[in-house]
Each structure stands twice: as C-alpha cells, then as structure tokens.
C-alpha positions, -999 to +999 in steps of 0.1 A: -154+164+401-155+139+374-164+142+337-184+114+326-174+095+296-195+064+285-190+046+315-155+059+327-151+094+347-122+111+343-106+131+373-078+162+365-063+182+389-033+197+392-006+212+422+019+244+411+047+256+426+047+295+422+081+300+424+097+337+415+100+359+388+125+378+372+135+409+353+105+424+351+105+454+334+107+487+358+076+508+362+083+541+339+085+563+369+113+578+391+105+550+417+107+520+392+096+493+415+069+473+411+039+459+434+037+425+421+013+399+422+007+364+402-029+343+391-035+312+377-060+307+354-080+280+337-082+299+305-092+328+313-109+320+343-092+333+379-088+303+404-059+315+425-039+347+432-009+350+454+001+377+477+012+408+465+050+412+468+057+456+471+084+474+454+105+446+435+112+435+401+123+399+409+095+390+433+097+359+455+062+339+459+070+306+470+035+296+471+020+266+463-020+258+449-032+223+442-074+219+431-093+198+409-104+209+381-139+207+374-142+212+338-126+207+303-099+238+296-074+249+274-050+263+287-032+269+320-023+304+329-005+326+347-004+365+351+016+386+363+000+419+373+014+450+390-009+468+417-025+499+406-042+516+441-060+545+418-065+526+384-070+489+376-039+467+379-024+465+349-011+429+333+023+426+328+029+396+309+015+360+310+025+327+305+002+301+286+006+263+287-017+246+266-034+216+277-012+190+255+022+201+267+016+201+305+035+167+301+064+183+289+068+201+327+054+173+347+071+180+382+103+197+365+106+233+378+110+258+347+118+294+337+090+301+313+092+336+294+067+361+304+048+367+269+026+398+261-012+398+275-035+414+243-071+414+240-070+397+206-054+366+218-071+359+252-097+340+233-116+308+247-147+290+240-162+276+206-191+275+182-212+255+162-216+265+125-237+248+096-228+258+059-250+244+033-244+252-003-275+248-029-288+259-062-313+286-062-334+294-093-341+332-099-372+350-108-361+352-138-352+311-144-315+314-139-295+291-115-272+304-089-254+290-063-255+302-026-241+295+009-264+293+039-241+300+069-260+290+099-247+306+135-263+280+157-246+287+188-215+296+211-205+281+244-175+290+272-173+327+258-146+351+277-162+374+304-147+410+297-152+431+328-179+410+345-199+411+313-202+392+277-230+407+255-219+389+223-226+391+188-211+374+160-198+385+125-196+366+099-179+374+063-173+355+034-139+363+023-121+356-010-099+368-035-117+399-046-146+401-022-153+406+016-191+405+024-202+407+058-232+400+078-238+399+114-258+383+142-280+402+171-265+409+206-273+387+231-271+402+264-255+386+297-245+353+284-218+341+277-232+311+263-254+327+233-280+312+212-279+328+177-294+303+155-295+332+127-288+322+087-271+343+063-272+339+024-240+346+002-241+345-036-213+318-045-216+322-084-232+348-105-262+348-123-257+347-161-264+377-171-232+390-154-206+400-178-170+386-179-161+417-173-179+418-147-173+386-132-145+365-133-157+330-126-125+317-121-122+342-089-155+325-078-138+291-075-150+275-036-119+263-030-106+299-027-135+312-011-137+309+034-162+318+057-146+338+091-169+342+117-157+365+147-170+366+185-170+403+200-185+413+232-204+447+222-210+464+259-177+482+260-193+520+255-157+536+260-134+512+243-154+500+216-166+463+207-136+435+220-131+409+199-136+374+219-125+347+193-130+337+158-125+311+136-119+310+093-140+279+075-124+268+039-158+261+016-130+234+007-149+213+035-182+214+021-169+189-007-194+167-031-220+169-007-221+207+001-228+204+037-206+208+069-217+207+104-193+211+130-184+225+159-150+250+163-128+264+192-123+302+186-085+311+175-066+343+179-060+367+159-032+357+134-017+393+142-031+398+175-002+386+195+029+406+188+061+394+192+088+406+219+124+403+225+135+377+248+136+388+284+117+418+271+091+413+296+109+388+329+105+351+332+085+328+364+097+299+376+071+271+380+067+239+387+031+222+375+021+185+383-010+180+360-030+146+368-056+126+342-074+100+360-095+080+337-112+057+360-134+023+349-164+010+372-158-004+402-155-046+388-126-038+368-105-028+393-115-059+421-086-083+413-059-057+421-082-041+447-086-068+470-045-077+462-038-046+479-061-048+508-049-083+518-016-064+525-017-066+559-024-099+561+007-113+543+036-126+556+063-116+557+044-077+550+077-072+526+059-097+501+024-079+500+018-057+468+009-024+487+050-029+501+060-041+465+045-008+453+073+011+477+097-012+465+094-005+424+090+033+428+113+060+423+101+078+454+084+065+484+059+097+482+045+085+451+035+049+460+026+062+498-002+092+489-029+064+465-022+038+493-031+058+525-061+072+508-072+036+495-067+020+530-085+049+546-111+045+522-116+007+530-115+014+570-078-008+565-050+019+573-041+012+609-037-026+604-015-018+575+006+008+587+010-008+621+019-043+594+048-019+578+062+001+612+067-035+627+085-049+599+108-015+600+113-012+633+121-048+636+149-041+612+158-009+630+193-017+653+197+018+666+165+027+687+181+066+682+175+061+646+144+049+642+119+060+616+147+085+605+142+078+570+125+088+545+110+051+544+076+038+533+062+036+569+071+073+574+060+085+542+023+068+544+019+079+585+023+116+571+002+113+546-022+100+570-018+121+592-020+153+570-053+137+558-068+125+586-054+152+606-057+182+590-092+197+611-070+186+645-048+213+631-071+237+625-084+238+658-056+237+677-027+260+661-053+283+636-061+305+661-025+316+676-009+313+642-039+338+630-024+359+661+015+360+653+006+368+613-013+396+620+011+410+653+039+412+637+056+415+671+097+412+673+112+380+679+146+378+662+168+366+687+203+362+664+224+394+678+240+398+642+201+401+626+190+422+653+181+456+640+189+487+653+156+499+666+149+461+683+154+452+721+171+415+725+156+410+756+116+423+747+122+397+713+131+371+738+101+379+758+079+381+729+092+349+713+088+328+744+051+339+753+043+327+720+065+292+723+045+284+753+012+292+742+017+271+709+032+242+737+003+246+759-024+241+733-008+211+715-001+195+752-035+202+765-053+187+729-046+156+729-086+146+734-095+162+701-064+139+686-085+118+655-093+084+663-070+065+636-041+088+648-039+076+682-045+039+671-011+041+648+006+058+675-005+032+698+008+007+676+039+024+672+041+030+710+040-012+712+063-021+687+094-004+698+089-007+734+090-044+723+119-047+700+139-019+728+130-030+761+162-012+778+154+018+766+125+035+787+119+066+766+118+048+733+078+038+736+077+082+735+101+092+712+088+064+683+053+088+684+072+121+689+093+119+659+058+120+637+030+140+661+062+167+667+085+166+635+060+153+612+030+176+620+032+203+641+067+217+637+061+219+596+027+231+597+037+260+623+068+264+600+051+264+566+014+274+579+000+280+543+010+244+534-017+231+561-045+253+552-037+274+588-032+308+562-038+315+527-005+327+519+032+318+529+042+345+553+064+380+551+098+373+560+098+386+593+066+361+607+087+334+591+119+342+608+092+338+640+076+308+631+110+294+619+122+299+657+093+287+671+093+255+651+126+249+662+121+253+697+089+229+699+108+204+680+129+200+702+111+200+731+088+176+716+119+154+706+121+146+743+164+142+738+191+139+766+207+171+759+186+200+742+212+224+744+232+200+718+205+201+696+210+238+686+240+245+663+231+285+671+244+298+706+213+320+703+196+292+704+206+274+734+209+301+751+170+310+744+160+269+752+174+274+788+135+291+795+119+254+788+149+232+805+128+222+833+114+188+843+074+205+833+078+206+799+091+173+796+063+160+819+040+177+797+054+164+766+051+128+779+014+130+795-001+145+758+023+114+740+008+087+769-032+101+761-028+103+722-012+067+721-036+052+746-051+021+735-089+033+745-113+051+734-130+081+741-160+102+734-143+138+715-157+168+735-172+193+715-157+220+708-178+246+720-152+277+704-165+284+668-136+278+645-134+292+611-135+269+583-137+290+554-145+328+542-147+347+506-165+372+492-193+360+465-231+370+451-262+358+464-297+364+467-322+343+481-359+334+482-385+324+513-415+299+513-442+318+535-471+301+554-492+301+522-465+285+501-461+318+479-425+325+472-411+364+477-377+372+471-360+389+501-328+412+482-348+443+469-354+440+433-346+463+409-382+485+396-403+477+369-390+440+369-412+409+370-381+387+381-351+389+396-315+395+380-279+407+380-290+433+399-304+414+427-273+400+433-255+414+459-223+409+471-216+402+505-188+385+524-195+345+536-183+329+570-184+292+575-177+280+610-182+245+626-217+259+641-229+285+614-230+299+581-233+335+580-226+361+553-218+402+561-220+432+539-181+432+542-153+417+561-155+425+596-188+438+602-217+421+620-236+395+602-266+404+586-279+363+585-270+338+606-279+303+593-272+273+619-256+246+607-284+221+616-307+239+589-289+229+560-303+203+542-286+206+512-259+218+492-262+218+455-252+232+425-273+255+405-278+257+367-270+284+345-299+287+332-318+299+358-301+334+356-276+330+330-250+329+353-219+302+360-205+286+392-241+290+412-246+268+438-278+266+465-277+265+503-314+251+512-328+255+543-365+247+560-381+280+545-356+297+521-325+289+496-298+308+492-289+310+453-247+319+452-228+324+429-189+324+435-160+339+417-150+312+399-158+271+396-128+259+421-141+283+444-175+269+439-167+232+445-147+241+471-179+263+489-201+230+479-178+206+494-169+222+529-207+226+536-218+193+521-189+181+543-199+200+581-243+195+575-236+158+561-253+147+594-283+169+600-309+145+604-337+165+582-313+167+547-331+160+518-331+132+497-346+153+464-341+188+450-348+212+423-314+220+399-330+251+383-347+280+404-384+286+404-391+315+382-423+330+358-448+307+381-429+271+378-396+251+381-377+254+353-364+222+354-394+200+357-420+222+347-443+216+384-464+252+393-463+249+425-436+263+444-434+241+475-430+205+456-409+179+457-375+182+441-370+165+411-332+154+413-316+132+438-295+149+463-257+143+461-231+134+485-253+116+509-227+095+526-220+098+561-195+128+571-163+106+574-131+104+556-149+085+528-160+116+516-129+132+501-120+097+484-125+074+455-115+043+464-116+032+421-095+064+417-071+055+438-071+020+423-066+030+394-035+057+404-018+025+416-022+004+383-006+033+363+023+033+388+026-004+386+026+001+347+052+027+350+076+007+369+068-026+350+103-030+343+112-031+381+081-057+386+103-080+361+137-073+379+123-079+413+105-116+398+149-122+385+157-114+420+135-136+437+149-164+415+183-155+419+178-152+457+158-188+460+187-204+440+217-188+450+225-182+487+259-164+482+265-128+483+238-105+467+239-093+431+243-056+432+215-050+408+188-066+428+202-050+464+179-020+464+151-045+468+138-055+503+131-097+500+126-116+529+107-144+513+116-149+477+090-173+475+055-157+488+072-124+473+073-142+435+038-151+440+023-121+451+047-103+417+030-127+397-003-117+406+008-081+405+017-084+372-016-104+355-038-075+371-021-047+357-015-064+320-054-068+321-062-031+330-036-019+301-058-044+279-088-030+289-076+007+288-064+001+253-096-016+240-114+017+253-090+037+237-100+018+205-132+020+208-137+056+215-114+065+186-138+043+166-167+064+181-148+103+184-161+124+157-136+155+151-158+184+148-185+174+176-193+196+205-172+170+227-141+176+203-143+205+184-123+213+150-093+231+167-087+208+196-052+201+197-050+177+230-078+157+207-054+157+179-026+151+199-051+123+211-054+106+179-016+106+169-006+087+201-039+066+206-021+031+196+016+041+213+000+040+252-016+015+271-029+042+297-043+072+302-028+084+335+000+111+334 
C-alpha cells in the first residue's frame, strides 16, 4: 500500500532474517531453561511472531518475514519473550531500530544487544499542541501575562492490554514552580480528541511582593510546558504512562504563538541502563525498501527501453541484459525485471530471448543453466511468482501431513536412535517419497500457463543447439521445475508459503531426505546411485531405480513443456488459502430494507460496540469463506465465494477501532477487524484476489458503517443506498494484481543509478573493443559484449533516462523541502528520519534505499 505524496506514492516494505539469539539470561528456577519466542513489531504494533523454541537459552529461529508496510512508523522491533503457560509471557529484552538507521544494516546480518523492555519507554504516537501567550487585564486594572495551552488532539497512541483510555497532563514547569492541569479521559481510542485549554499565570500581578515574587525566576525562557499521555484503565497497576513531550516557552518568541505538532518521547529516566550481554543478543538481518514512485509519463522513456528487450539483437545489447551485466548480483537486477515483464504480458519472449543467448554459449550440454546466471535467476523468480498457487495445491496438503506426523524417517545408521527401527524409517520415508512423486508427476495440467511456455522454449533451444543428445530437450526443464521449485520448497516449506514456520529438526531431517531423493529422480541422470555421496543414500534410491519413475518423470516434463494449450480443470478439492483468528460482527439488509445486527448486543445499548465483537476463527479456501468459534470446530457461516462483491477497508471511525476491513455480500457485510494492519492487507488482498471475478462485484461502496439512522460517511438515511466510494482493485484476477509496473520502473532506475559507474566502464569497453581487436583488457572481461556497437547505443540511451529521473527526483526533493513545514502533522517536531531528511536533502539524487 502506497502513501500518497502530492503526486508521487511511496511504497516501504521490508524482508528479515530472524536469525538466533544468544545468552539469554536463565530463568531464576532450578530448571533455568527458557521457552523462547521472537515478534517483530512496527512500533509497538505485533506483525509477526515466530515459533516458540522450548527449553534453551540460545534459541535457533531461522525464520524469515517479508510484508509491506502500510503505514508511516518509527521504529522496527523485536521481542524476545519467554512462554509463561499460567501467567502472561513475560518480555525479555527488545531490540529497537529506528526508522533512519535501517540503512546502516541494509542486508548485513548483525548481533544487536537485547536492551530492557519498560513501560516508560514503549512510547509512540504524537500530538498537536497550541500555546498562546497574552496580556490579561485584572478586575482590579492590572496587567498579567498568561499562557493558553491548547490540547487539541493525539493520534497513533500505544494500545496497553487491548485498551487505551487516555488522558493527558499538562504542567508548566520552571525553576521554582510545577503547576498542573489535566485533560478528561477519553475512552476506547486511541486517537483522542481533547481540544481542552488551560490558563497559567506567566508573570504576577503587581501587587505581589519581591518577596514574594522573584521576577527574574519568571523569565519565559526558563519556563516549559510538558504534557504527558497516560492510559487511565489499569484498575490494578495504576495509570501507564503512554508518551510525553517538554515545550520551551522559548518557541513562542516575538509573536507569542506556537502551533505544532510533536511525537511523544520517553521518559528521560525511563529506560535504565544494563551491562552488556546483561540480557543476550539476536542476530538479524533487515532489508528495508523506500520506493518513491512518479506517475506513470515519467518513467515511459526507460519503460519502453526495457520492454524492447527482446527484440534487440544481439539480446546481450538490450538494457534489461545490461541491467544483469552492471549489478553486483544477478538476484537484484532479476526480481524488478520478471515482475515488470509479467506486468506488460512480455516475460516469456524475454526470458526465452536470454535462455537462447546462454545456451547458445553453453559447450557442455551437462552444464547447462548451472549457474547462477541471469536466465536462471529471472526463471525462478518467475516461477516462484507465477507459481506459487501450483505449489499450494500440489505439495500443501502432504507437506501439512509429514509436519503434523512426525513419523521416523532417519535413515543414516550413525543418527539412528535407540528406540528407532531402520527398516520401519525406510518404510516410512519411502511412502512419503512416492506420494510427493506421484502428485508432482500426475499435476502437470494445473502447471501455469507462462511456466509451460518458457519450458517449452527451453525444451526447443537445447534440443537445437545439442541434437546428439536425446535426453537434453528433458533435463534443460528438469533442472528448474525439479531443483528450482519443488526440491527447495519441499526442503524449506515456510519459504513458499506451504507452512508458517520453518520446521523442528526432526521434519527437516525428513523433508531434507525427501528433497534429495526427488531431486534426483527428477534430474533424470545416467547413474543415480553416483549422485549420493551417503551410502545410506544409495542404498535407499535402489526403491525408485526402475524404468517407471523415469517414464514418469519424462511424461509430466513432455505435458508441462507442450507447446498447446489447454483448458485448467478445476480443482474440485478445497484448498486452504489462509486462516487466523480476528473480530467481527456483522449486519443484514431484510426484505424491508431495515438493518438488524445479527451478534447479540450487549443490553441497554442503542448500537453496537467492543462488545459485539466476537472473536472467531476465519478459513479462506478457493470455494468459501467461513469463520468458526475456534480452530477445528464446524463452521458457524459459510459464505461462497461467488457472494463477495467486495472487499474493503473500514474506517475507524465507525467504531473507534483500527485495521477493520468489510466483506460485503448480497444481504449482509461482515465488519472485521484483524490483529494488526499487515494482517489486514494481507485478509483484504487474498479475498480481493480469489472474488476479483464474481460477475455481481460492485462498482461503489460505503467506507464508514451505517450507524444512529445514516452513513456516516455521506450522510444518506436510508440504509440500502448506493455506496458513496469507488470500489478498489477492480482489475481482472491475473498476475497484474500483485504488481506495479511504475514501481518496478522505478526499482530499476535506482539500480541503474547505483551502478552508474559500471554504465561508464562498460560505454570504455565498447570503445576499446570496437578499436582494438587484440586480447581483452582485464578490467572490462566481466562484461558480456557481443556487439560493441548496438551495445554503446543502447548504454547511451540507458544513461540519458536515468540522468533525467535523478533530475526530476532532485527537483522534487527541492521542492518539497521548500514546501515541508517541521512541526506539521505530516512531520512532527521530533521526527528524526525528517531531520535526517533535511541534512541529506542536497547530497542524493534518489530516494530508493
């Protein structure tokens, strides 16, 4: 989701590595271990929590997360809590990385020290404040001077136990004085309205004596306003301080007047300092992206350079190969390309461009697409993309199965434990290696479309270039459906969305041996046995080393790269797209057009609230949407697919609640609220994503709920009319959907800008090469140039579009620090990144990281 900025969006999002951590301290018990688990948070808001690791004090995660983020934050947070089965789970430590030095770690994995987690510095949010000071005369015709401190109101408060009844405090503090005021409590918001004024006398009236007053203790300069946030529904533990923030009347200056808006700040005491390795360390490893993306027409020139890729010849001269050429990695330049050429409906006539140029230059046909080359990287990519429902349906299920077994299948005699049977391990490893080869052999008809048209490709291509060799036309689409994509995703299933969480270490020791084994009888090679460096091994692959599996292996790699088309069958076994546990209630349009809420209402209440909320557990398959009162028992709705007509968000004013979204069907809406705003856009997305082609979706819909006898966000009484918004995502249900072609653009400009410097030494190697047909310089050898010529040209071109984006990002950059005020509600007093901002506004040229 983007943030809209005067005409350019920007896009963040972000991919961690959860490493491990380390010397954490022991539980102050005879057992000492700890049950261990780790969140991430934006600010203080829960997006992701790992698995909980039992009885250790250096627990291994190896997970990884990756979201976008849908909303301005802070900081970027991580927990680590230890499992509590009778009390809450207590926080262990925390590590905070604010918003402006998530550059510092970009893709570098890091120890970071586990600091302490106290309420008085998990602070977030901000408020708006007005100070005004004026003369007053008195009753009795003597002039005073006082300060009108104006609580207006807060926004992004902390929620403290599922609740955030907030009232603020405000003091004007000084030398020899403290005097405090403070606002009413606002209940179940965190986003309060106070607009409340309090009066403090700033200078005495005359009549005060010096020893009674001391004007010079009076001065404004040494007098401040502090204004604290507390949340004032903790009965037991007393009000908990949210935030605050201390005003100088310094700022009022000549005019006496300051309006501004602040982010709340710690306590100066409230974080208390530890010894080093007091509390463990985590190893992470955070890749944070800032896409700031101009409309459409800026981007054409480069745009339409890249998509004429395929077209060029030799391919080695187009810009999408010049792209692979100047980066460090081929990954980098390989993930914006695939999603642009999928985008323009482009990627099989480029990729097929790029696998003929390689293979052409491939002399070994046993070697081909071995490395980690351009070709192979963007058919991965592709493939994981394109790709990654085909997985779902075919390996979810059994991969579901072995997790939750746990059945035996070591087969190493030196690993084997005591209690285990080498021959029942054998058994139970090779059932599940040929269930897992029969349903990838036998789903070749629910292969996507633009797979089996590269692999077809593919298929052509070498059998051209290696006409001896018979089995080459198989093993050039084996090495990627096989190697590529099933063997990692049954090897690392959390990594392709088949399970939430990496495995224990016994189902990966399973999975490990069943990747191995489909590998290589996917790999189709002379002699399997040679391909195991473990006896164990070959000695377990003698069960497959008959002419079946091979015969089996070549009919699914015939069918996938077939050069026609086919209707897909539909798949009439419901398979599970996503589950969670979240809020809703709901509402129903009756015959009459009267609207009664169906969750039983709290008594004596005129609408409904919190309490109407109820939390039930939520199923999304490819044929329904149904929600239970908990896992595993029977649903209690059952919503077909084919009656949604639209998935939108919900706003929070309509019950004072964040990440709501709707689910609106013929007669009734489901109102939902889910546990945090990932989790939200994620629950949006999928079912935008499976009713995108229900034939009755609607173009038109109401943002706000219908509450008190109208809309609350147009006003209209009656209960059954139009909606008042258009609808969102209303493009066909295609791959388009998950991609912005501009974004992508624009990913590729700030890698061309990167790597500007290699743009310049490939133009010097062109020259050389055009002028000089000796041996090649060493320094321009890592470049591939066929044609020195069409490749200078197309460098040329490369290099005016990108020098015109940097112009036009920096102009922006201008212009909006022109525009920025420091201190509005877009960039409060207190914002560092905007600070940050402002120092290094004339050193860049662009904005992505």
């Amino acid at each position: 989701m983007a943030v809209e900025e005067e005409g350019l969006r920007v896009f963040q999002s972000v991919k961690i590595k959860i490493g491990e951590a380390k010397n954490i301290p022991p539980y102050p018990g005879p057992n000492k271990m700890r049950d261990c688990y780790c969140t991430v948070n934006l600010d203080q808001e829960e997006v992701f929590r790992t698995k909980i690791i039992e009885k250790s004090l250096c627990p291994f995660y190896g997970e990884d997360f990756s979201c976008e983020i849908p909303r301005n934050f802070l900081h970027l947070s991580f927990y680590i809590f230890d499992r509590d089965v009778f009390r809450r789970d207590s926080s262990i430590g925390k590590v905070a990385v604010k918003k402006e030095d998530l550059q510092k770690y970009h893709g570098k994995d890091t120890w970071f020290q586990l600091q302490p987690v106290s309420a008085d510095s998990e602070v977030q949010g901000k408020v708006h404040l007005e100070l005004r000071l004026s003369e007053v005369i008195t009753d009795s015709g003597v002039v005073c001077h006082k300060l009108a401190t104006r609580v207006s109101e807060c926004q992004g408060l902390p929620i403290v136990n599922g609740q955030c009844d907030p009232y603020a405090a405000v003091c004007l503090m000084g030398p020899s004085r403290s005097d405090a005021k403070k606002t009413k409590v606002k209940r179940k918001t965190n986003n309060p309205q106070f607009d409340e004024v309090f009066y403090f006398e700033i200078n005495r009236p005359l009549s005060y004596t010096k020893r009674q007053f001391d004007v010079e203790e009076e001065d404004v300069d040494k007098l401040a306003i502090r204004v604290d946030l507390w949340n004032g529904s903790n009965l037991k533990f007393g009000d908990e301080f949210l935030g605050g923030v201390r005003v100088p009347l310094k700022v009022l200056g000549q005019a006496g007047v300051h309006d501004a808006w602040y982010f709340l700040q710690p306590r100066e005491n409230g974080n208390k300092s530890v010894k080093a390795d007091e509390l463990g360390s985590l190893r992470l490893n955070i890749v944070y992206t800032e896409d700031h993306v101009f409309p459409s027409e800026r981007y054409s020139p480069l745009t339409d350079l890249l998509l004429q890729s395929a077209h060029v010849e030799p391919v080695s001269a187009s810009a999408a190969h010049i792209l692979g050429e100047v980066c460090r990695e081929k990954q980098e330049a390989a993930v914006p390309l695939v999603r642009l050429f999928l985008h323009y409906g482009k990627i099989v006539p480029f990729v097929s461009a790029i696998a003929n140029a390689e293979i052409n230059r491939t002399q070994d046909p046993n070697t081909i697409f071995r490395g980690n080359s351009l070709t192979s990287k963007c058919i991965d990519e592709t493939m994981k993309l394109a790709g990654m429902h085909y997985l779902q349906v075919t390996l979810k299920p059994i991969i579901d199965e072995i997790c939750t077994e746990h059945k035996p299948c070591e087969i190493d005699p030196v690993k084997l434990k005591e209690s285990e049977n080498l021959e029942t391990n054998r058994e139970n490893l090779r059932q599940y290696v040929d269930r897992i080869f029969n349903v990838i052999t036998t789903s070749g008809v629910r292969c996507p479309t633009v797979m089996c048209d590269i692999f077809f490709s593919l298929r052509e291509s070498a059998a051209t270039r290696f006409q001896v060799d018979q089995d080459v036309r198989y093993t050039a689409v084996s090495s990627f459906i096989f190697l590529r994509f099933f063997a990692p995703a049954i090897l690392s299933p959390n990594l392709f969305q088949l399970r939430p969480h990496h495995p224990d270490p016994c189902t990966s020791r399973t999975l490990t041996l069943i990747s191995k084994t489909i590998q290589t009888l996917g790999s189709l090679a002379k002699s399997k046995s040679a391909n195991f460096k473990e006896s164990y091994m070959a000695a377990f692959y003698d069960y497959f080393n008959e002419q079946k599996y091979a015969d089996s292996v070549k009919n699914f790699l015939d069918l996938i790269s077939s050069s026609g088309r086919w209707d897909q069958k539909s798949i009439e076994t419901p398979i599970m797209l996503k589950e969670g546990s979240v809020k809703l209630t709901f509402k129903r349009v009756d015959g009459k057009g009267s609207c009664r809420f169906m969750i039983k209402r709290a008594q004596g209440r005129n609408r409904f609230g919190m309490k109407n909320f109820k939390k039930r557990w939520f199923r999304l398959t490819n044929h329904e949407f149904t929600y239970h009162k908990t896992k595993g028992e029977g649903a209690l709705c059952r919503i077909p697919i084919e009656n949604i007509l639209a998935v939108e968000r919900l706003e929070e004013e309509s019950f004072k609640m964040k990440n709501m979204f709707q689910v609106i069907q013929p007669e009734r809406a489901l109102y939902i609220q889910a546990n945090n705003c990932v989790e939200a856009r994620d629950w949006i997305d999928i079912l935008t994503k499976v009713s995108q082609c229900n034939r009755k979706r609607l173009s038109t819909y109401h943002p706000s709920a219908y509450l008190n006898g109208h809309w609350l966000c147009c006003k209209q009484s009656i209960d059954s009319a139009p909606g008042c918004t258009p609808c969102t995502g209303g493009l066909p249900a295609n791959i388009q959907l998950d991609i912005d072609g501009d974004r992508e653009t624009e990913r590729i400009f700030s890698l061309f800008s990167t790597y500007m410097s290699k743009l310049v030494k490939m133009q010097e190697a062109c020259g050389s090469k055009s002028v000089y047909d000796g041996p090649e310089q060493e320094e321009y050898s890592t470049f591939v140039i066929d044609d020195p010529q069409e490749t200078y040209k197309i460098l040329k071109q490369i290099v005016s579009a990108v020098q015109t984006l940097e112009q036009q990002h920096a102009q922006y950059k201008r212009d909006k620090f022109r525009k920025t005020k420091y201190g509005s509600q877009e960039h409060p007093i207190g914002d560092k990144s905007f600070q940050c901002y402002i120092r290094q506004q004339s050193e860049s040229s662009t904005y992505s990281i």
